[in-house]
C-alpha positions, -999 to +999 in steps of 0.1 A: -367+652+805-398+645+784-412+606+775-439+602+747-462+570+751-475+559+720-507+536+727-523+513+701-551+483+703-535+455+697-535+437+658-572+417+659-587+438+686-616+455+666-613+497+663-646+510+659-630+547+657-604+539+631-635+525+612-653+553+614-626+574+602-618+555+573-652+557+565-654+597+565-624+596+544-639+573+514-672+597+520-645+627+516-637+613+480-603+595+496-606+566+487-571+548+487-572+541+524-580+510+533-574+504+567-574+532+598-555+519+633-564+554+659-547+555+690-533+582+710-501+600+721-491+606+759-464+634+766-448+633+798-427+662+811-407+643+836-386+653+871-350+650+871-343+610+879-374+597+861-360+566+840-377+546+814-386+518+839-405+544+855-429+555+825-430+518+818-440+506+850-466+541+842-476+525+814-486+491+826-504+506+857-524+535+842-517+545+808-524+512+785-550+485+789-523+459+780-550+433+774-560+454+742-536+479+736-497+477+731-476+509+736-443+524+728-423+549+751-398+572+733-378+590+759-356+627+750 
């Protein structure tokens, strides 16, 4: 079984790296984008029994600083 962990900073919590990106890309000559949110995308390859409440209770202990960042597991 496999899980991906989406992780983002939370709305209001400042991105310096999406900033910077959206930045290269107007310097690029793309200059529709007005906002960048980067984050990052955690794929688990998971033993036989793992559950959701598992990579959950993963997330909240390692994988996401839920003071900042919110996150989203997909599981398959």
């Amino acid at each position: 079984m496999k899980a991906t962990v989406h992780v983002m900073l939370k709305n209001g919590v400042l991105d310096p790296q999406g900033e910077a990106v959206r930045h290269a890309l107007g310097a690029l000559g793309f200059d529709g984008v007005n906002g960048v949110r980067q984050g990052k995308v955690i794929e688990l390859d998971l033993a036989d029994g793992t559950n959701e409440a598992d990579v959950t209770a993963m997330c909240e202990k390692l994988l996401a600083n839920t003071v900042i960042e919110s996150y989203r597991v997909e599981m398959s």
